[in-house]
N, C-alpha and C positions, 0 to 999 in steps of 0.2 A: 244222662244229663239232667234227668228230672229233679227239680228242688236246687238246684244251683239258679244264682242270682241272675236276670236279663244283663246282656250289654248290646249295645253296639259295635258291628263289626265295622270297621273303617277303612277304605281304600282312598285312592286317587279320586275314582269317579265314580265309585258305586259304595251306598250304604248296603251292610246285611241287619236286619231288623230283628227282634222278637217280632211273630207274626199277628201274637194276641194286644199288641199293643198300636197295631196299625189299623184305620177305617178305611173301608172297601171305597172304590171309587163307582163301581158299578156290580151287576149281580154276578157277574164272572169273576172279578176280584172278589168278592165277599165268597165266592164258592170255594173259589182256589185255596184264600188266605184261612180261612175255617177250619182247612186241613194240613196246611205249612206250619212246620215248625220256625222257619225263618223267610222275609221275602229280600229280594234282592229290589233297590232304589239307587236311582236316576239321583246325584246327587245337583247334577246341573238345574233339574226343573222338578226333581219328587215324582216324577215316573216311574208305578211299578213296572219292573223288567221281569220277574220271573219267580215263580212261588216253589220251596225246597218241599217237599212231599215225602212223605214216607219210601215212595216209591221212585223218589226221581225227580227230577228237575221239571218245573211245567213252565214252559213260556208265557209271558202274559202279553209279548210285543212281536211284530213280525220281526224277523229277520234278526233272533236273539244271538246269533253266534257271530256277530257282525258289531254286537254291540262292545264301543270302547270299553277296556277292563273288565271285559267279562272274565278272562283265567284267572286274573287275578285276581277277581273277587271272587273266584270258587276256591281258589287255593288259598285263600285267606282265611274262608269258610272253615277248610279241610284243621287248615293249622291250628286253627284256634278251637277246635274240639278236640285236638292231640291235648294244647296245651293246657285246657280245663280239667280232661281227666287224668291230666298228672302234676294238679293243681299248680302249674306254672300263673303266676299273675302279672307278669313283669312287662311294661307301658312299655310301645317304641315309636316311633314318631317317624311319619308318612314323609319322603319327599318334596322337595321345592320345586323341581324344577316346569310342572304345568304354573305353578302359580307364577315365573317369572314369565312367562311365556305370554301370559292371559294379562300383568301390569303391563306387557311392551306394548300389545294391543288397546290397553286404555290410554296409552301416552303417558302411562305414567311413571319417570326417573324414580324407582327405587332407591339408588345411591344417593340422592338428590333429599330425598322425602327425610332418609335413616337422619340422616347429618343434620338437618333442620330441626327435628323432632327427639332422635335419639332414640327413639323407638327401634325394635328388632324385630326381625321377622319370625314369625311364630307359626311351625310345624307344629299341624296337629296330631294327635295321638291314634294308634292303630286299632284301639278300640277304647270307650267310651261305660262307665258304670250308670246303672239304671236307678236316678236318686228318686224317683219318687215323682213327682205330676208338677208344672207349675201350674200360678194363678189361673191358667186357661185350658187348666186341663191334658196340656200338651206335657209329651213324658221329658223329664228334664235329664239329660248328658251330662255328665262329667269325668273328670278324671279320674280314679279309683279313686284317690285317695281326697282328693277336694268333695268327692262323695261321699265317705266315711266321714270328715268333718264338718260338711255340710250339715248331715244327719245330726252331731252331737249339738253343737251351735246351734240348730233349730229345737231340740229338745229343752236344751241351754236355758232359753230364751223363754220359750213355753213355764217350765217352771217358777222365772221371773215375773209370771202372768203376759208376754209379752208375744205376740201373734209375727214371724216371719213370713211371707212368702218370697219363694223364686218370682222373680219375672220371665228369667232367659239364660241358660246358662250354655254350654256349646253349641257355638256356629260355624262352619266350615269357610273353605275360604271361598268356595260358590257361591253361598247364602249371602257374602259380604260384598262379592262381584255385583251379585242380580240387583243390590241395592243401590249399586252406583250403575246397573245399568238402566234400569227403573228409572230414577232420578235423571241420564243422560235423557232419557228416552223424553220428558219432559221438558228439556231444553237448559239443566244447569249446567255448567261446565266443570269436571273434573275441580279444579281448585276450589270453586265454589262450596263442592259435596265434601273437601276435606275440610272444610271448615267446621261441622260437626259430625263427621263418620270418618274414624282411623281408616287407610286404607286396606285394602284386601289383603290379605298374608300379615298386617300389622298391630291385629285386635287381638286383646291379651282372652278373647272369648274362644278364639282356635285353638286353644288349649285344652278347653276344659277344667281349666282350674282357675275362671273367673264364671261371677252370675250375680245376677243384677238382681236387688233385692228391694220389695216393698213389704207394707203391709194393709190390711182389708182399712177400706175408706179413703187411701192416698192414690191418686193416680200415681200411675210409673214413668219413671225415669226423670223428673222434675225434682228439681232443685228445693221446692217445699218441701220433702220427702224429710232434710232435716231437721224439722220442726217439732218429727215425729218420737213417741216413746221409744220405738222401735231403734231408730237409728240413735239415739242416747245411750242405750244398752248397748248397738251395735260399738258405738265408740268406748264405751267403759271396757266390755267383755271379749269383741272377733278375737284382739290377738291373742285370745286364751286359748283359742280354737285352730289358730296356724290364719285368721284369715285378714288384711290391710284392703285399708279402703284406696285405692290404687290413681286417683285424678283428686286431690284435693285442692283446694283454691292456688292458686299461683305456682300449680304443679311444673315441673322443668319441660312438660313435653309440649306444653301451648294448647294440652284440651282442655276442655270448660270443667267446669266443677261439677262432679256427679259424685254426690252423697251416696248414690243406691248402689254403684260399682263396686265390687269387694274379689279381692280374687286372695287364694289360696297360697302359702309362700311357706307353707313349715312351721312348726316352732321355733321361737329363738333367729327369725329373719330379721334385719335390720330393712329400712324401710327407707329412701332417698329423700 
């Protein structure tokens, strides 16, 4: 497996990681992960579960064979090294049915939400390509292929003298929960939170083949973003790259205008 690209392995409820790309939480993680080739994460709260070893599976939590989706993320695991060394690449997309499970618990009509908005529910992908770092350092997901194009549109760009960064590019639909649980947790109410966050299972970000894009001196995700040289290029040249800026002003779906939004759709995609 040496010299072949990181991804992300993707389950229901458990990430499998590159382990050189994860920081220790304490000195038993930095021991364990030192020596993993991949660890197994807690996709609900970022809790390491368990680090793959040369030798074995090491636990990193009590009572690891108890933990939700653990077969499945070891047979994921298993799958997806069949399928690399007989360079299979081919994306499949994870299950709905926790996520509708987890909207009934927020109160929130899915049926209700699609029709108002038009928006669709968006499964995300069974494993995730390794594009490189954003603004923060943090390693940026995407979808293979919104990865490869990512890559050229930034070099694109570069050679225009013109500086890209990621801000954020795949979020799962946990990641998209914990902020409306966050947010409940402070006293907004549901409608409130959909006034500026798509909800959970509805953000074209659980794909992977959306990321929010700035560049060095603009704050993220603000509306002056198009002011910037960056996003002038981005409008002359993305869809040279397969990429559409996806919420433009008096977009059909009733979210706010975000310049920095750009997701991945092909060559030759028509655009609403």
């Amino acid at each position: 497996m040496r010299g072949l690209p990181q991804r992300l392995i993707n389950t229901p409820d458990i990430e499998i990681w590159p382990a050189g790309l994860l920081k220790a939480h304490g000195n038993h993680d930095a021991r364990a992960i030192a020596r993993a080739r991949h660890v197994l994460r807690r996709k609900r709260d970022g809790r390491y579960l368990a680090a793959d070893l040369p030798e074995g599976l090491l636990p990193l939590v009590w009572q690891l064979r108890q933990e939700p989706g653990l077969n499945a993320a070891l047979e994921a695991m298993a799958s997806d090294v069949m399928h690399r060394r007989a360079g299979l690449e081919h994306v499949r997309t994870l299950p709905l049915e926790r996520l509708h499970e987890r909207l009934d618990l927020l109160g929130l009509m899915e049926d209700a939400y699609a029709t108002r908005t038009g928006l669709s529910l968006v499964a995300e992908p069974d494993w995730l390509a390794f594009a490189g770092f954003d603004r923060y350092r943090r390693p940026l997901w995407l979808h293979n292929d919104a990865a490869r194009a990512w890559a050229h549109m930034r070099d694109g760009a570069m050679r225009d003298g013109v500086l890209l960064e990621a801000i954020s590019g795949y979020r799962s639909h946990d990641y998209q929960l914990g902020i409306f649980e966050r947010k409940r947790a402070r006293g907004l109410s549901v409608d409130e939170i959909l006034n500026v966050n798509a909800a959970p299972g509805f953000s074209e970000h659980h794909s992977g083949l959306a990321l929010d894009i700035g560049t060095p001196g603009e704050p993220p995700a603000e509306e002056s973003f198009e002011h910037t040289g960056a996003f002038a290029w981005l409008r002359a040249h993305a869809n040279e790259y397969g990429f559409h800026m996806s919420y433009p002003r008096e977009n059909p779906y009733g979210i706010v205008y975000e310049p920095w939004h750009w997701a991945w759709r092909g060559h030759g995609a028509t655009v609403a």
